[in-house]
Phi, psi and omega in degrees: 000338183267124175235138187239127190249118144244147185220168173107004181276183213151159167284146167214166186263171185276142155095015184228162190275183178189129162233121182261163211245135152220122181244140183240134162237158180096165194278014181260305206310166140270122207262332158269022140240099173234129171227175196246139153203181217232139177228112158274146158322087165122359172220163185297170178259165231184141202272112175264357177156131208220155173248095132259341129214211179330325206241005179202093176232160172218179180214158135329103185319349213245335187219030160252150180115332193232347160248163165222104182263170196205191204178104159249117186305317163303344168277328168086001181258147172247147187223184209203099178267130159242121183210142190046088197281176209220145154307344179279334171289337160313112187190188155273124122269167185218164179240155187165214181272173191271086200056002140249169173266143179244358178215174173306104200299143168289172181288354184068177178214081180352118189246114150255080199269145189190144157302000000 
């Protein structure tokens, strides 16, 4: 019943930014629980940030200092600052529940960082 949209990836050279988008629609989602995670080529997918609430967010030792994740509850949206971005960082990302999935994963939205 729950659809999850994501958007805003792209190519970028290192060390440049990307803010990615996830809109959830239906009345089931929870809007203050949310997590991000990443899928590369040839490896699992992997939880990169995840808000259940004010006071309890976390990040991927691999993205702190340099992601953000964030929540506007009136929008139903979740979101993914990314910034001085790394090749490594090249993936799918996808939204979904704060280390599980609690809903139908979306098509994600390609993150490319490259010279």
């Amino acid at each position: 019943q729950v659809q999850l949209v994501e958007s805003g990836g792209g190519l970028v050279q290192p060390g440049e930014s990307l803010r990615l988008s996830c809109v959830a629609s239906g009345s089931m989602v929870k809007v203050n629980t949310m997590g991000w995670y990443r899928q590369a080529p040839g490896k699992e997918r992997e939880l990169v940030a995840s808000i259940r609430s004010r006071s309890s967010i976390n990040y991927a030792d691999s993205v702190k200092g340099r992601f953000t994740i964030s929540i506007d509850s009136a929008k139903n949206t979740v979101y993914l600052q990314m910034n001085s971005l790394k090749p490594e960082d090249t993936a799918v990302y996808y939204c979904n529940g704060p280390g599980y999935p609690l809903y139908a994963w979306g098509q994600g939205t390609q993150v490319t960082v490259s010279l």
